[in-house]
C-alpha positions as a Markdown table, in Angstrom:
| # | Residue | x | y | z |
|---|---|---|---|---|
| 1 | Unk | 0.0 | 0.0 | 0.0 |
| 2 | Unk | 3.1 | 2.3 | 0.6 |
| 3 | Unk | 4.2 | 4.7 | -2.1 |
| 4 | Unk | 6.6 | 7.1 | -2.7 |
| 5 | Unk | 4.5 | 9.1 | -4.9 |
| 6 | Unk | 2.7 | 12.1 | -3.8 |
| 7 | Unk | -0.5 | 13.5 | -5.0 |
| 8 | Unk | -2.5 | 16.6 | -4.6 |
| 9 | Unk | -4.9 | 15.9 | -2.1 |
| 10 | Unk | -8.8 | 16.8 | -3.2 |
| 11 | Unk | -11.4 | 19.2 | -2.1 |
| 12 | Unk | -14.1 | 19.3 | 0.2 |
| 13 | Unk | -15.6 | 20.6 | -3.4 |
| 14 | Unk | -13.9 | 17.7 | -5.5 |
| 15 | Unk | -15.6 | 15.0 | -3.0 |
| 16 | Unk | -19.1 | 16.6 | -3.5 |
| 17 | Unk | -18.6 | 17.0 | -7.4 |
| 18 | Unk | -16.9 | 13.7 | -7.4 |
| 19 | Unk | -20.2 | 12.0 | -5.2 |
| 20 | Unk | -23.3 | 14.2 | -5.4 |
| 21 | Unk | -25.7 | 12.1 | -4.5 |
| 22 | Unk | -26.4 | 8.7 | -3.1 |
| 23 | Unk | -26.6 | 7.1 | -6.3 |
| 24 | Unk | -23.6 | 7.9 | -7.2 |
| 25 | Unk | -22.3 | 7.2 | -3.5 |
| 26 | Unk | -23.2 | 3.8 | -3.5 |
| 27 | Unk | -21.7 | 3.1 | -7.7 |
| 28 | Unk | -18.8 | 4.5 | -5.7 |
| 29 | Unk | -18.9 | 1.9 | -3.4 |
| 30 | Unk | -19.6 | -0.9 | -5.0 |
| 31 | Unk | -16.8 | -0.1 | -7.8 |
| 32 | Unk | -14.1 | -0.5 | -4.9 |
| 33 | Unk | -15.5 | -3.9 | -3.7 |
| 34 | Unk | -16.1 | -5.4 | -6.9 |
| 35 | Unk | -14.1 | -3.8 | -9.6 |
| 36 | Unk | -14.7 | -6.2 | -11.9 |
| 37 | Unk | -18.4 | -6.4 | -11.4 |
| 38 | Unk | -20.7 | -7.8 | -8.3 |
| 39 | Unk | -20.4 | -11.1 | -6.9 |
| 40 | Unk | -22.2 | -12.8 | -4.7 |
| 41 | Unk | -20.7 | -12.4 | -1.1 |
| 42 | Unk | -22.5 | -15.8 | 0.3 |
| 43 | Unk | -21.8 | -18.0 | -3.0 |
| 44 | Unk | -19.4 | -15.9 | -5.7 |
| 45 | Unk | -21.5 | -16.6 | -8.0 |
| 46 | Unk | -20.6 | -13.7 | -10.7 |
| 47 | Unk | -24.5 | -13.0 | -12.0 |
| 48 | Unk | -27.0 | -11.2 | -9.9 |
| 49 | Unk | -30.1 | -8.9 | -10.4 |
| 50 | Unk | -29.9 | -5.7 | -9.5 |
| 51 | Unk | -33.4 | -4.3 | -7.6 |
| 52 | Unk | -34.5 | -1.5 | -5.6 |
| 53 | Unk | -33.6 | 1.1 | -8.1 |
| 54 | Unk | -29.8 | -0.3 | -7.9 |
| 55 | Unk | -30.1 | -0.5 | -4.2 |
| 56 | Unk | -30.0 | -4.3 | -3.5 |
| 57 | Unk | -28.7 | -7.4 | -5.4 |
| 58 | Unk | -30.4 | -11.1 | -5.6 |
| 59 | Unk | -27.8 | -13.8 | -6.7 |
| 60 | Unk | -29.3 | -15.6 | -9.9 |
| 61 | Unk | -27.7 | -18.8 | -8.2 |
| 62 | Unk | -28.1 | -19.3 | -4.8 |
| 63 | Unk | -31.4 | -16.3 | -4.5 |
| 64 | Unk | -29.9 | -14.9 | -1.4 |
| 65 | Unk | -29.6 | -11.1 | -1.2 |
| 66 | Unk | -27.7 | -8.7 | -0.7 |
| 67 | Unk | -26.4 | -5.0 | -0.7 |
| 68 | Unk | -23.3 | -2.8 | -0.9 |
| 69 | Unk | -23.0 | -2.9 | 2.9 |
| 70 | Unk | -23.5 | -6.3 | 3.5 |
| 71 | Unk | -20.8 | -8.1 | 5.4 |
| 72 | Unk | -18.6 | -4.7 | 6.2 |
| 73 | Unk | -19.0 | -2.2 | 9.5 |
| 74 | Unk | -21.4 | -0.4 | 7.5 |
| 75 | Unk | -23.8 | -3.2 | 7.9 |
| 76 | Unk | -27.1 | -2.5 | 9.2 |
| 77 | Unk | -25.9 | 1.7 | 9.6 |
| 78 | Unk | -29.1 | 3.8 | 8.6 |
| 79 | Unk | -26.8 | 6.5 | 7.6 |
| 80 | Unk | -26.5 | 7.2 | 4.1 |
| 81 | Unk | -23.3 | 5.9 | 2.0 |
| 82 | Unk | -22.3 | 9.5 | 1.1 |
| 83 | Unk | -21.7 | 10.0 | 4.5 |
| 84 | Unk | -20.3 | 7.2 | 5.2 |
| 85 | Unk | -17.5 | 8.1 | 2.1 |
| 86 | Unk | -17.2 | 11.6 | 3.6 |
| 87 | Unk | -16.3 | 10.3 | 6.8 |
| 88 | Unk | -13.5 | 8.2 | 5.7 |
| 89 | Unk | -12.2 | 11.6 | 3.8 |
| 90 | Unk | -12.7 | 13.8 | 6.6 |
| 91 | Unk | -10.7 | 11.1 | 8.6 |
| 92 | Unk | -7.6 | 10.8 | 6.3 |
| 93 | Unk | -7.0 | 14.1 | 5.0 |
| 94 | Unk | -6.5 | 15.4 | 8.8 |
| 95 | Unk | -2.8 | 14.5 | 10.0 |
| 96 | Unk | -4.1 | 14.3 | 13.4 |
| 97 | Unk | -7.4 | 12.7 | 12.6 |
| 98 | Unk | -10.7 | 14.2 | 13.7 |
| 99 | Unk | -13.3 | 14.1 | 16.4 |
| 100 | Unk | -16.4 | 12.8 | 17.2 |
| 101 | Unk | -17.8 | 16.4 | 17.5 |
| 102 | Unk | -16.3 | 17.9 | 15.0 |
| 103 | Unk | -17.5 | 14.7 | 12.6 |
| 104 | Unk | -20.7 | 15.0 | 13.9 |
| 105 | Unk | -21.4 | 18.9 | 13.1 |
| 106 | Unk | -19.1 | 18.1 | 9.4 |
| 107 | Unk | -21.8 | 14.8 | 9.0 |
| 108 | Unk | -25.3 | 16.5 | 10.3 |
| 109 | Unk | -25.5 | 13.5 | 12.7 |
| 110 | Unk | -25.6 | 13.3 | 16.8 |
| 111 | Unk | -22.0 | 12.9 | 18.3 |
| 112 | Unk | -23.1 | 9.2 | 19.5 |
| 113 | Unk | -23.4 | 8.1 | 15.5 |
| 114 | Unk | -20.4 | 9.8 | 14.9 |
| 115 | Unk | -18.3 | 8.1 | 17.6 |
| 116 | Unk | -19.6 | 4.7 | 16.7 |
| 117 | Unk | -19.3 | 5.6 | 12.8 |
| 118 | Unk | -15.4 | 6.7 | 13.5 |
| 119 | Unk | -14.8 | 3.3 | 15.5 |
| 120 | Unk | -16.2 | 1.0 | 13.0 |
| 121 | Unk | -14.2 | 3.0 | 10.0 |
| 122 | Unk | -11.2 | 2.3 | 12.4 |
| 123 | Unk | -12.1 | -1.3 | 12.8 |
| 124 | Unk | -11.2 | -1.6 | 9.1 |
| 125 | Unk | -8.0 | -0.2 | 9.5 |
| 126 | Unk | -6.1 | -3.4 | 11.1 |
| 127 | Unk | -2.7 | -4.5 | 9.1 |
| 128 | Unk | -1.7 | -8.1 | 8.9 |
| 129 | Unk | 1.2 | -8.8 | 6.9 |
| 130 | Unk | 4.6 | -9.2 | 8.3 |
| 131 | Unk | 7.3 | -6.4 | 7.0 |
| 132 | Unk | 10.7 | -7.3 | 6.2 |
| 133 | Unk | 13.9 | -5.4 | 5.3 |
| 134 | Unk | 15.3 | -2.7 | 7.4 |
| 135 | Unk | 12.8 | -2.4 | 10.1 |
| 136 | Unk | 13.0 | -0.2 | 13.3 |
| 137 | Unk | 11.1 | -1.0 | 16.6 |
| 138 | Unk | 10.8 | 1.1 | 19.9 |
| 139 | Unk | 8.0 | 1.2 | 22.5 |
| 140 | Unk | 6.1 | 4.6 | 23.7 |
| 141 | Unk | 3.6 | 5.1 | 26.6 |
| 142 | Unk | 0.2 | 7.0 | 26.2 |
| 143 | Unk | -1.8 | 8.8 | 28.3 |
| 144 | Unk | -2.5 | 11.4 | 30.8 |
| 145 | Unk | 0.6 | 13.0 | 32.9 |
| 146 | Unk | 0.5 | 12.2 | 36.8 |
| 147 | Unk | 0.6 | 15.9 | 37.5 |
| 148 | Unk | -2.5 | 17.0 | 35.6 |
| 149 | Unk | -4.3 | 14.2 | 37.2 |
| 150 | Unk | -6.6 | 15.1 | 40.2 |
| 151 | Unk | -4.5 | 14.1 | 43.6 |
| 152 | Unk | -7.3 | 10.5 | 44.0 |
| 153 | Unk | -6.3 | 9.4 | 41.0 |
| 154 | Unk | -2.6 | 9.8 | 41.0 |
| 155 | Unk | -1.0 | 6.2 | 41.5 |
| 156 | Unk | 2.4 | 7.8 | 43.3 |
| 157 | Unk | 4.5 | 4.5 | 41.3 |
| 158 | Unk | 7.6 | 6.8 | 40.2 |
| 159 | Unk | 7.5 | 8.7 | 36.9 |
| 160 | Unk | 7.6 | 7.9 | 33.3 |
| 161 | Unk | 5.0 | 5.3 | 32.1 |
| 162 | Unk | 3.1 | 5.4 | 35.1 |
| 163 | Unk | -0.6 | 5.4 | 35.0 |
| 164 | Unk | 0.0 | 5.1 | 30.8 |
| 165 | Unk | -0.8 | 2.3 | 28.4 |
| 166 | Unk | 2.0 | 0.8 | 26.4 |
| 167 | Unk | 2.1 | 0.7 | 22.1 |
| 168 | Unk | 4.7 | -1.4 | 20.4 |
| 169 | Unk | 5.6 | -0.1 | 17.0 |
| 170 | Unk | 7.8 | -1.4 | 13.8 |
| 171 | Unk | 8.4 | 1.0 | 10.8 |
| 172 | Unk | 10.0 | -0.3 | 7.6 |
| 173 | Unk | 12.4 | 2.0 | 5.8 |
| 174 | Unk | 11.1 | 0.9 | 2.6 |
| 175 | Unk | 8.0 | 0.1 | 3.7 |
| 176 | Unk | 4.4 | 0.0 | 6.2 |
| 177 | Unk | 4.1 | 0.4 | 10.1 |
| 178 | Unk | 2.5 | -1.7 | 12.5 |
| 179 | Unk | 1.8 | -1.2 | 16.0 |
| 180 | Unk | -0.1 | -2.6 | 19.0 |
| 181 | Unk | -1.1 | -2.3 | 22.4 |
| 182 | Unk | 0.9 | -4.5 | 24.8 |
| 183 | Unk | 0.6 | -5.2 | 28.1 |
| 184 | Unk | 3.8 | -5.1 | 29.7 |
| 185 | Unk | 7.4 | -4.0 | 28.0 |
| 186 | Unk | 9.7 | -7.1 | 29.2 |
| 187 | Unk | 11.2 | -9.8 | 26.9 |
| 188 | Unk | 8.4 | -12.5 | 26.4 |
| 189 | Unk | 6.1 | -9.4 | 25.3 |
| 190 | Unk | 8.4 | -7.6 | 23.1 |
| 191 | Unk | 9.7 | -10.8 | 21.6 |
| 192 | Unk | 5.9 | -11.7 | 20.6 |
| 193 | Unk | 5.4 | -8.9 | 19.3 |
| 194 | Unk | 8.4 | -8.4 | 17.3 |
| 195 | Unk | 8.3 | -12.0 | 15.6 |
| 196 | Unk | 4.1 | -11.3 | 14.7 |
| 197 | Unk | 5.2 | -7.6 | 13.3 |
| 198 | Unk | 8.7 | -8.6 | 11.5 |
| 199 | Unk | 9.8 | -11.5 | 8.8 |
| 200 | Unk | 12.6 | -13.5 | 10.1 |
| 201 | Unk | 15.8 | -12.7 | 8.6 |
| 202 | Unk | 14.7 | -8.8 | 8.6 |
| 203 | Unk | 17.7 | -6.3 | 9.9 |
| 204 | Unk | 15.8 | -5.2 | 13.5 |
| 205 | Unk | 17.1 | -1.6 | 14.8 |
| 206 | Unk | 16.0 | -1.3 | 18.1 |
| 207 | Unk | 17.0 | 0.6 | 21.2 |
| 208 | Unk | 19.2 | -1.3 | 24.2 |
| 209 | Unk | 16.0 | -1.9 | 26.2 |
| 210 | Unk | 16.7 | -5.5 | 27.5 |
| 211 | Unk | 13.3 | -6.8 | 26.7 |
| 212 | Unk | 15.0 | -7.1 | 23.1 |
| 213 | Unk | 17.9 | -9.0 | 23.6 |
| 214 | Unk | 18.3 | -12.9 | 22.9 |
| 215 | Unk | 16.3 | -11.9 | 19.9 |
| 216 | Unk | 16.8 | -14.9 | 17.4 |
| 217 | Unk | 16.4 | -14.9 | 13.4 |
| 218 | Unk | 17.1 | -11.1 | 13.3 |
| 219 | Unk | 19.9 | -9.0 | 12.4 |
| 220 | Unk | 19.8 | -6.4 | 15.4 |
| 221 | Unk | 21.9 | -3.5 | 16.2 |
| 222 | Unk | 20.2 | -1.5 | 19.2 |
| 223 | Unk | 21.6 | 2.6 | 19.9 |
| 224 | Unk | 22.3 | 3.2 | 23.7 |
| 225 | Unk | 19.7 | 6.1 | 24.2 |
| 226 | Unk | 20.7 | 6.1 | 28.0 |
| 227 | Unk | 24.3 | 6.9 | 27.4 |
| 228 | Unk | 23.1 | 9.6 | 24.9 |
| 229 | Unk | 23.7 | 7.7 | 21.5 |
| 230 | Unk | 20.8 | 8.3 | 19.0 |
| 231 | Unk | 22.9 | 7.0 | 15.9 |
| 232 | Unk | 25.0 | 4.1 | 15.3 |
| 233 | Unk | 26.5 | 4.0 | 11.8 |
| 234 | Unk | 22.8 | 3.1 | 10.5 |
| 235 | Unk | 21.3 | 1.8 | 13.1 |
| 236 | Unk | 18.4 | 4.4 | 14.7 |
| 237 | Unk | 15.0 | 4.1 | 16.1 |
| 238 | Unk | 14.1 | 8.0 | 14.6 |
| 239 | Unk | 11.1 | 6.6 | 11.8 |
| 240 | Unk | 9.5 | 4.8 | 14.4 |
| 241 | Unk | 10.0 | 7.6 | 16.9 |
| 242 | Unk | 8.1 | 10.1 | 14.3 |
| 243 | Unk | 5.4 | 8.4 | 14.1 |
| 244 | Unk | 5.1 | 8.1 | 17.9 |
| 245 | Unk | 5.1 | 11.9 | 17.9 |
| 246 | Unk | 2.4 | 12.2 | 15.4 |
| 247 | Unk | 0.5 | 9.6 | 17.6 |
| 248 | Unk | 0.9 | 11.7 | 20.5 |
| 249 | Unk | 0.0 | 14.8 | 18.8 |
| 250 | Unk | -3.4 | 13.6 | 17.7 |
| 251 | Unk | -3.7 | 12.4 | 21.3 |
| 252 | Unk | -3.2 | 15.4 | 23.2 |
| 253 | Unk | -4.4 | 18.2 | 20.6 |
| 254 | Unk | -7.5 | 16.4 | 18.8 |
| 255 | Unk | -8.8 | 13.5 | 21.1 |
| 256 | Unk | -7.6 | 14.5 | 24.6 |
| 257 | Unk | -8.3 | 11.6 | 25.8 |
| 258 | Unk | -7.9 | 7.7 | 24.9 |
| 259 | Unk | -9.5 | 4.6 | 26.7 |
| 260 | Unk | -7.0 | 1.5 | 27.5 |
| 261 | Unk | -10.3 | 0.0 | 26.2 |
| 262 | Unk | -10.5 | 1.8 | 23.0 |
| 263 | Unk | -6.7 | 2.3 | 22.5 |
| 264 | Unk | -6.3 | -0.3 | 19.9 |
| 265 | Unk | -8.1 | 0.9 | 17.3 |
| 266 | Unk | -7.2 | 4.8 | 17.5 |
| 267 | Unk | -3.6 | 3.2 | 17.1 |
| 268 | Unk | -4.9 | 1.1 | 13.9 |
| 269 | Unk | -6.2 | 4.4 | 12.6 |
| 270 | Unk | -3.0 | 6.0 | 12.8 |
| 271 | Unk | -1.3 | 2.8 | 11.3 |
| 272 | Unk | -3.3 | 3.2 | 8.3 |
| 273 | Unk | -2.7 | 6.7 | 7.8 |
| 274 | Unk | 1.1 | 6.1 | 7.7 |
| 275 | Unk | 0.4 | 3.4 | 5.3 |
| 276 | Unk | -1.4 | 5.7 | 2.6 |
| 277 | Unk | 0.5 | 8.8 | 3.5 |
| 278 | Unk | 0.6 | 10.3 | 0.1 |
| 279 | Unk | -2.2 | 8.8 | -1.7 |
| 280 | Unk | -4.9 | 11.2 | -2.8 |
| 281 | Unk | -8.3 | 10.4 | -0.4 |
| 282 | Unk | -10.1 | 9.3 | -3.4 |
| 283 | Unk | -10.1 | 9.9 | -7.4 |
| 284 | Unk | -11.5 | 12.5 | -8.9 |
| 285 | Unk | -12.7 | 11.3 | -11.8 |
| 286 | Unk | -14.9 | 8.2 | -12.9 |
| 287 | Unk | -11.6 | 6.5 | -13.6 |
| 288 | Unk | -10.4 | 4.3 | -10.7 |
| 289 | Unk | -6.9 | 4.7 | -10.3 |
| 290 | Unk | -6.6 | 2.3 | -7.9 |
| 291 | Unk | -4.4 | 4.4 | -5.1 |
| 292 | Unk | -6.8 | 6.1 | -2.6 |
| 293 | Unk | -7.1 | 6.1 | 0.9 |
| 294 | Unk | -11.3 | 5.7 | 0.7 |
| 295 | Unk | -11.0 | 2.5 | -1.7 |
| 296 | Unk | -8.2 | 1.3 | 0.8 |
| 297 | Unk | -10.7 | 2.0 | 3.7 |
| 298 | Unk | -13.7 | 0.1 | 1.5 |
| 299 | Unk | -10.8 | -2.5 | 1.0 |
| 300 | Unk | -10.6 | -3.4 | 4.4 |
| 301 | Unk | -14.9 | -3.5 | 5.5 |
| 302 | Unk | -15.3 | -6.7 | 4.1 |
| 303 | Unk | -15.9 | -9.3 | 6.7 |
| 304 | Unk | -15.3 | -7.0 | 9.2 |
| 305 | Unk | -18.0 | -5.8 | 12.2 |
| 306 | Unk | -18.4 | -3.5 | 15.0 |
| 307 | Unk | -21.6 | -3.8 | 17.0 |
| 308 | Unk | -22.4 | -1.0 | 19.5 |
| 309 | Unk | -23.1 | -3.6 | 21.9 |
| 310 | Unk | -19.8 | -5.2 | 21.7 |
| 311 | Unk | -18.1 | -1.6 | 21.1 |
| 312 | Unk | -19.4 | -0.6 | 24.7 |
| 313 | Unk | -18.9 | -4.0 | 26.3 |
């Protein structure tokens, strides 16, 4: 999904020319699931009837039915597929994301809707494959600062991580980022993580925390950060640490505030928008060119749901 090309990101005004109307919203749609024309999502059969002035589908084999939604976190939303399209725009053309309230007053939709819209979008944001090459890790801590917490709720454990939740991260040089939450940062954690993140045989910069070492089927060179050393021939954690800062950015200046519960996925979200950095948020005209951030967003629905029961669990 990665590339080094850069394109010149649309309007507000090229989405609505682009996607007037619901119609045209849900061709939109369908053309990044099925580019090559509808299938059936319970049989694959390839011939279907189209009903419901273009609305639904009925497979000419099995007779089951279906629409564009079906079987992605849009399932079952009453909000219209234009808006669903603008959201995932809205959500990747900000560097630092955007809220639930601010979504909300950009959608014409209550701030509950909004929230659970943003959470399913980011449940389609998960990255699987394993990078290789160069690859950097290093661990960061979120959360609020013990000072700014009200005196009950400070924990009084020493300074640091305290009170935070911990993300593991991986950059490629060439390549993606993935991240995680973890629970702890001590060798069997960091380990795990590293080996479900990274190929074997990749070259692994990392810094000297001691969770890393006895790492096997990896290349490593780790920098001393306590003794000041930051750069070791080329061996640095600095990729891994940027994206860390854009992280906390969108934290502390557009969210606030981030639930342990609720952790993973804003970190998913941010994943994904590393991945596409650079991609145009959708194309502009009726010719798919197929490198934009909303069709890699539509990419990722399928199979995938969010209830509001489970999201609140």
């Amino acid at each position: 999904m990665k590339t080094n090309q850069i394109y010149d990101q649309p309007s507000a005004m090229d989405f609505f020319n682009r996607i007037p109307d619901e119609d045209a919203a849900r061709k939109y749609l369908a053309s990044g699931r099925w580019p090559n024309g509808v299938t059936c999502i319970h049989c694959g059969h390839g011939e279907v009837w189209t009903i419901n002035d273009g609305n639904l589908y009925t497979c000419k084999k099995c007779r089951k039915q279906f629409t564009a939604r079906t079987g992605t976190v849009m399932e079952d939303s009453h909000i219209p597929l234009r808006k669903w399209i603008y959201a995932m725009y809205l959500m990747t053309i900000s560097r630092k994301s955007i809220s639930s309230v601010q979504l909300a007053k950009e959608l014409g939709i209550t701030q509950k809707s909004a929230w659970f819209m943003a959470h399913r979008l980011r449940e389609s944001c998960q990255s699987t494959t394993k990078l290789s090459g160069t690859c950097e890790a290093d661990e960061t801590y979120v959360g609020g600062k013990e000072k700014n917490k009200h005196a009950s709720k400070r924990k009084h454990e020493g300074r640091g991580g305290t009170g935070k939740s911990i993300v593991f991260g991986v950059k490629s040089r060439n390549g993606e980022t993935r991240a995680k939450v973890i629970e702890v940062v001590n060798r069997k954690e960091l380990h795990a993580a590293v080996k479900e993140a990274v190929a074997s045989g990749a070259i692994l910069y990392t810094d000297d925390h001691r969770g890393y070492h006895g790492l096997k089927d990896y290349r490593r060179t780790s920098v001393n950060h306590s003794d000041g050393q930051y750069v070791k021939g080329d061996a640095h954690t600095n990729s891994i640490e940027s994206f860390w800062a854009v992280l906390k950015r969108a934290h502390f200046g557009t969210f606030h505030h981030w639930s342990k519960k609720h952790l993973e996925r804003y970190v998913n979200e941010f994943v994904f928008k590393a991945n596409t950095n650079g991609l145009p948020a959708f194309d502009k005209t009726g010719t798919d060119c197929g490198l934009t951030t909303v069709r890699a967003h539509m990419a990722g629905m399928n199979g995938k749901r969010l209830t509001y029961e489970r999201l609140i669990a």
